[in-house]
N, C-alpha and C positions, 0 to 999 in steps of 0.2 A: 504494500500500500504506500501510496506517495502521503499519503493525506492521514492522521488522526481518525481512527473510527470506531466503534461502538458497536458491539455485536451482543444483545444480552447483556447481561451486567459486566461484560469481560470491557473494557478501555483499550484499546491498539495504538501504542503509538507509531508516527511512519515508521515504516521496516518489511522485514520479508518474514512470510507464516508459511506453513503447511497446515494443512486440514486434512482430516480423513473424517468417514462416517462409517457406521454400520444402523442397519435395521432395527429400531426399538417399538415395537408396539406399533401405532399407525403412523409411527414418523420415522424419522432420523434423526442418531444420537451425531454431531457434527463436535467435532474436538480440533483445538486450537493449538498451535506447537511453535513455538520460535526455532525458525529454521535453522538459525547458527548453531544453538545449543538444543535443540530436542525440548527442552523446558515447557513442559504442558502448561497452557494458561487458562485454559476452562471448554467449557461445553454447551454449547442452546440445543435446542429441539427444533428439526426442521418440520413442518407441518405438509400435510397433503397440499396441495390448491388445486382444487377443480374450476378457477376459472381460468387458469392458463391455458393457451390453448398448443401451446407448441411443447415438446418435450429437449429438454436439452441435456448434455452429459454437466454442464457447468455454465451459468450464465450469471453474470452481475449485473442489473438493470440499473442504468443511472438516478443518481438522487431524485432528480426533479422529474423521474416518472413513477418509481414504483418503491426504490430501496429498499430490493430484495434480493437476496442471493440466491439464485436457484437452481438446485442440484435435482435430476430427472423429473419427478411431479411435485417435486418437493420444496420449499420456501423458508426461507426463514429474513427477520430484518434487520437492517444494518441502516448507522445514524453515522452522518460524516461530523467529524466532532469540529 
C-alpha cells in the first residue's frame, strides 16, 4: 500500500502485506502479514456479496466507488486512513 489504510480494526501503515484466506463458515477468515518479517497483524471476515456481479481471483475497488476488497464472491472493507 502507498497510502495509510484501515482494514477492521487492524491500522496499515504504507508498506508491503501478504494476505492469505481460508474458508470459515459462510465467509473468509482473511489474515494480514508484514511481508518483510512474517509478523501476523490481525484478521477480518470477508462476507459473501451477492450483489456483485463479476467474480474475481483479487480485486480492490477504489475508494470513491465501493472500498472493498474482493477476493472470489467475497468482500470485505477497507478505509484509506
Amino acid at each position: 500500500s502507498q497510502v495509510p489504510i484501515e482494514v477492521g480494526s487492524i491500522k496499515l501503515p504504507a508498506g508491503q502485506y501478504i494476505l492469505g484466506y481460508v474458508r470459515q463458515g459462510n465467509g473468509l477468515a482473511v489474515k494480514f502479514f508484514e511481508a518483510i518479517s512474517g509478523k501476523f497483524l490481525g484478521s477480518v471476515t470477508a462476507k459473501l456479496d451477492r450483489t456483485t456481479h463479476g467474480v474475481y481471483a483479487f480485486k480492490i475497488w477504489p475508494p470513491d466507488q465501493r472500498s472493498l476488497i474482493q477476493i472470489g464472491r467475497f468482500v470485505f472493507p477497507y478505509h484509506v486512513q
